[in-house]
TORKOL-4160 file (C-alpha; in steps of 0.2 Angstrom, whole numbers, padded with zeros to 4 digits, m for minus):
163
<pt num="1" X="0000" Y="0000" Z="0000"/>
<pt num="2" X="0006" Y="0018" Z="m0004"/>
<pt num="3" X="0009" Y="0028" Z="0009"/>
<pt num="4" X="m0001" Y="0042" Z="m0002"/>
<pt num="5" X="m0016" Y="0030" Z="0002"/>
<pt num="6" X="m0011" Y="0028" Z="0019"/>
<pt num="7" X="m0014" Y="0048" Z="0022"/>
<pt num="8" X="m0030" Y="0048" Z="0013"/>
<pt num="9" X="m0038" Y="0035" Z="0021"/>
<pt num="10" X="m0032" Y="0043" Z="0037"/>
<pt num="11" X="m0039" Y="0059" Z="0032"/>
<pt num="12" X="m0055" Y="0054" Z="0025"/>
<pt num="13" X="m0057" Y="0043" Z="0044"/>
<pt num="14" X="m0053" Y="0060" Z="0055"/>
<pt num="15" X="m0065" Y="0070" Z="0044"/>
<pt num="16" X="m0076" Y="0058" Z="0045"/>
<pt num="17" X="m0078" Y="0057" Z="0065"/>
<pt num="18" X="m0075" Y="0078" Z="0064"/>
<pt num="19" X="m0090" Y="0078" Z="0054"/>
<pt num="20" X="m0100" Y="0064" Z="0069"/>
<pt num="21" X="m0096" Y="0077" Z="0080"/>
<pt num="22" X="m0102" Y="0092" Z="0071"/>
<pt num="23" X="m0118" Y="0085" Z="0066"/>
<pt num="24" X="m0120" Y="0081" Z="0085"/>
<pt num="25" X="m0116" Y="0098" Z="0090"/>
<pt num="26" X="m0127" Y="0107" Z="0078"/>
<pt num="27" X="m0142" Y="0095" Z="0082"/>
<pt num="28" X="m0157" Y="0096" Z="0095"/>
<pt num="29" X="m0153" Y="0088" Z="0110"/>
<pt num="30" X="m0162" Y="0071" Z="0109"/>
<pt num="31" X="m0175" Y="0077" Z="0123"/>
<pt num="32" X="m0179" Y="0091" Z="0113"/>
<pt num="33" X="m0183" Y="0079" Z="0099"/>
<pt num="34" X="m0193" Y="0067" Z="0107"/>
<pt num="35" X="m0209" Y="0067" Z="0113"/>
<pt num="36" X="m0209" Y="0064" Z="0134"/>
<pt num="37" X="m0226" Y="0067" Z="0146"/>
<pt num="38" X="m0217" Y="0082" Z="0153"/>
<pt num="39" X="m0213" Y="0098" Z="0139"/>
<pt num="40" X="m0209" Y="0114" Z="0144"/>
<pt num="41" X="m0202" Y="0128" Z="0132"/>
<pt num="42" X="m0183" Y="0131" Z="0131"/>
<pt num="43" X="m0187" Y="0148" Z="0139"/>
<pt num="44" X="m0196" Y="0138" Z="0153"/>
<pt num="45" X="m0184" Y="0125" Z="0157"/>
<pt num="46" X="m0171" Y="0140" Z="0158"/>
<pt num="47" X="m0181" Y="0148" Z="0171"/>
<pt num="48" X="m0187" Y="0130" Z="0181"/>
<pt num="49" X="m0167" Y="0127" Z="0182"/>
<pt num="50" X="m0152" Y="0132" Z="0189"/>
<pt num="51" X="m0140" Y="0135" Z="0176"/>
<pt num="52" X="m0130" Y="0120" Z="0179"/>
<pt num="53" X="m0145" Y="0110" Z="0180"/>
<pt num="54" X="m0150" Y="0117" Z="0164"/>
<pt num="55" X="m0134" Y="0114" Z="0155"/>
<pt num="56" X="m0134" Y="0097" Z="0161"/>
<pt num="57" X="m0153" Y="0093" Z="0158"/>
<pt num="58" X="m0157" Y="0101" Z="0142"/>
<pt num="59" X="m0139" Y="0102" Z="0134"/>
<pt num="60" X="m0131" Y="0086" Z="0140"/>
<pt num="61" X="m0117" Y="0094" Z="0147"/>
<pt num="62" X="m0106" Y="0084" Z="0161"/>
<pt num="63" X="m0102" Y="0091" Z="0177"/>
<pt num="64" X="m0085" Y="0093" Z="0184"/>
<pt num="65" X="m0083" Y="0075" Z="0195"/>
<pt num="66" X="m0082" Y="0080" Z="0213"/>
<pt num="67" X="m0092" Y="0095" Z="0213"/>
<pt num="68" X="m0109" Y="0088" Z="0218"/>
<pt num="69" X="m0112" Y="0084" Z="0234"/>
<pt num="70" X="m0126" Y="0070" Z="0230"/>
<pt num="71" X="m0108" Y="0062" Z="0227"/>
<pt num="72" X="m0104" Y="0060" Z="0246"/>
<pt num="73" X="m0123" Y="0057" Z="0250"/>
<pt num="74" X="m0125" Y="0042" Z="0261"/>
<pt num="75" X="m0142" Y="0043" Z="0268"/>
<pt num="76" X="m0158" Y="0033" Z="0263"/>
<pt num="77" X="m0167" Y="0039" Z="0251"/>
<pt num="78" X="m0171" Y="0045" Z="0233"/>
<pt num="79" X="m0164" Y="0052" Z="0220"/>
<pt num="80" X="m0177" Y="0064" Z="0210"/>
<pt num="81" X="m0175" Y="0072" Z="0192"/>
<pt num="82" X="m0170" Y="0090" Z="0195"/>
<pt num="83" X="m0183" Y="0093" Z="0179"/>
<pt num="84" X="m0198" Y="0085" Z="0185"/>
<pt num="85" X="m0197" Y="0078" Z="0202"/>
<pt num="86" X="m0199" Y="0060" Z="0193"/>
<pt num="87" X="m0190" Y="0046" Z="0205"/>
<pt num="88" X="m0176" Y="0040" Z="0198"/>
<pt num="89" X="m0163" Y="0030" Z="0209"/>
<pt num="90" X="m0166" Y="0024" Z="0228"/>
<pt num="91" X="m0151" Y="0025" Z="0239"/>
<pt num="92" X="m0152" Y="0007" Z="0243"/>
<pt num="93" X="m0141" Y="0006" Z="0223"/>
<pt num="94" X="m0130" Y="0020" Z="0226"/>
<pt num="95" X="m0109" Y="0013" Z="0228"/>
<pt num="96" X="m0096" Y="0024" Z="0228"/>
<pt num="97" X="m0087" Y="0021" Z="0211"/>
<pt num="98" X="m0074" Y="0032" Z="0214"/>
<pt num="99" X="m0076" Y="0041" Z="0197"/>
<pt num="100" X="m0083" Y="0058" Z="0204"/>
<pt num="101" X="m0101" Y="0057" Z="0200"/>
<pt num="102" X="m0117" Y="0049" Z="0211"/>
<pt num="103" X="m0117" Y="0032" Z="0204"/>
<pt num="104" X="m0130" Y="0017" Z="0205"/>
<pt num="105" X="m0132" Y="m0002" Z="0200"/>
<pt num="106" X="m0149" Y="0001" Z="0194"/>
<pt num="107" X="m0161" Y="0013" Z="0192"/>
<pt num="108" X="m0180" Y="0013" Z="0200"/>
<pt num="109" X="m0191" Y="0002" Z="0187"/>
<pt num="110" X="m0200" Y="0012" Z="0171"/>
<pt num="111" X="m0188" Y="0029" Z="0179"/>
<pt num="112" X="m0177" Y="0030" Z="0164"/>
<pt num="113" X="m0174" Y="0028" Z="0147"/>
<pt num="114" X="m0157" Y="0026" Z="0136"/>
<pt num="115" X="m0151" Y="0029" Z="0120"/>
<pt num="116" X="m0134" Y="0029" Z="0110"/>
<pt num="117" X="m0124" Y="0043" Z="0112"/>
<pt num="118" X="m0111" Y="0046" Z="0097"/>
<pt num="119" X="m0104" Y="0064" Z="0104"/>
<pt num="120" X="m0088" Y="0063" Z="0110"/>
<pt num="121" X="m0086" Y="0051" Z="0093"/>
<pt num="122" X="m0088" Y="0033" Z="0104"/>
<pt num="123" X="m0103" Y="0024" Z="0105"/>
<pt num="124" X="m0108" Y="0027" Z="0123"/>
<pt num="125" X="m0126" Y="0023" Z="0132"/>
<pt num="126" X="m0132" Y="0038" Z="0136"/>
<pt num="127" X="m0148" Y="0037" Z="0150"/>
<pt num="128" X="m0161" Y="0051" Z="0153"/>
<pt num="129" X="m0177" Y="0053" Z="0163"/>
<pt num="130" X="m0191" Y="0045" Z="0157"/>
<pt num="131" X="m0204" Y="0057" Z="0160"/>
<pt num="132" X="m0194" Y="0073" Z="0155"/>
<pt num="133" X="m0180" Y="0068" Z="0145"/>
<pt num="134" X="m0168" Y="0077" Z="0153"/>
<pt num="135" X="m0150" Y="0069" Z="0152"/>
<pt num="136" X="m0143" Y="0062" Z="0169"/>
<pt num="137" X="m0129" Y="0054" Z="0161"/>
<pt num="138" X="m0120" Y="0037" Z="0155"/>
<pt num="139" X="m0123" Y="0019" Z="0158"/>
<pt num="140" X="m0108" Y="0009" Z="0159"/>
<pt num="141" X="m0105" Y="m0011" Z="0161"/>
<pt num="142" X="m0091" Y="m0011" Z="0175"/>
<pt num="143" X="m0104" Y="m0010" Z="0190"/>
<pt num="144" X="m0104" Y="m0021" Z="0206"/>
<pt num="145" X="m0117" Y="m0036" Z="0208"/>
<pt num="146" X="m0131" Y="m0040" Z="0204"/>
<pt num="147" X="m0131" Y="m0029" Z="0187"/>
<pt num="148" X="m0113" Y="m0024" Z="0184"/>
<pt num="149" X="m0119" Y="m0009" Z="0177"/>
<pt num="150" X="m0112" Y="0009" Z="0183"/>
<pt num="151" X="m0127" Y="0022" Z="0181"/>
<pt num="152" X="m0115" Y="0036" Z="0180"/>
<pt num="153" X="m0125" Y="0053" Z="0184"/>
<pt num="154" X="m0122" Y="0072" Z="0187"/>
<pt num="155" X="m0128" Y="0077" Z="0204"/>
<pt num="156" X="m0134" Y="0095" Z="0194"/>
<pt num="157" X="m0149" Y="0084" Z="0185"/>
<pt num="158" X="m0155" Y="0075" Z="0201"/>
<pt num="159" X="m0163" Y="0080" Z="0219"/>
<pt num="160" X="m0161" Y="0070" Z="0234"/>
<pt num="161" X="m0175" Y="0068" Z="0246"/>
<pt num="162" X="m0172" Y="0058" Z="0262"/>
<pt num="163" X="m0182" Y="0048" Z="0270"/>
């Protein structure tokens, strides 16, 4: 092989995962373009929401790890959507993963739903409410028993109410 095709094929791959990402970026946010039980305007969602929140919720940004304090919580309870109040996780799933982010081995049942997130350029599964579609973060498969799943949220999209 020529080394000519070697840089092409190398350039036609980057501008082709440079093109993933733009489309991505210049898209609506999947929970602007599905249909949930809980709509609200951009303007209102602005208002409803902190602007972290809001930024995590609406435009699937990530938090910094070890900024939210739901991180360090350790009391029973539950874990609300910070959009809608919708239950999402009891504390009897949350483990300390070490990661930086509140983490759980499984969510409350019918709470959330996923999808596969293409936006930093590797398929990642990407989970949001259920009722409100606002992004709480990524599902991973390097969890503890009994699901070995690692529900990797930001502490800006939830709430937690103890019990």
């Amino acid at each position: 092989m020529s080394p000519l095709l070697d840089r092409r094929a190398m350039i036609l791959g980057l501008g082709g995962g440079a093109a993933t990402l733009m489309l991505a970026a210049c898209g609506a946010s999947p929970a602007e373009a599905e249909a949930f039980p809980v709509q609200l305007s951009d303007a209102e969602w602005r208002r409803k929401l902190s602007p972290q929140a809001y930024a995590v919720l609406r435009k699937e940004a990530t938090e910094r790890p070890f900024s939210s304090p739901l991180d360090r919580e350790k009391r029973p309870g539950v874990f609300n959507c910070a959009g809608c109040s919708q239950a999402l996780f009891s504390s009897r799933t949350k483990f300390d993963s070490g990661t930086g982010w509140p983490s759980f081995w499984a969510p409350l049942n019918g709470s959330v739903g996923i999808r596969r997130d293409f936006s930093l350029g590797i398929p990642r599964t990407e989970v949001h409410c259920a009722r409100c579609g606002g992004h709480l973060g990524h599902v991973f498969d390097d969890g503890p028993r009994p699901t070995g799943k690692r529900y990797c949220m930001n502490g800006a999209a939830m709430a937690f109410r103890p019990k």
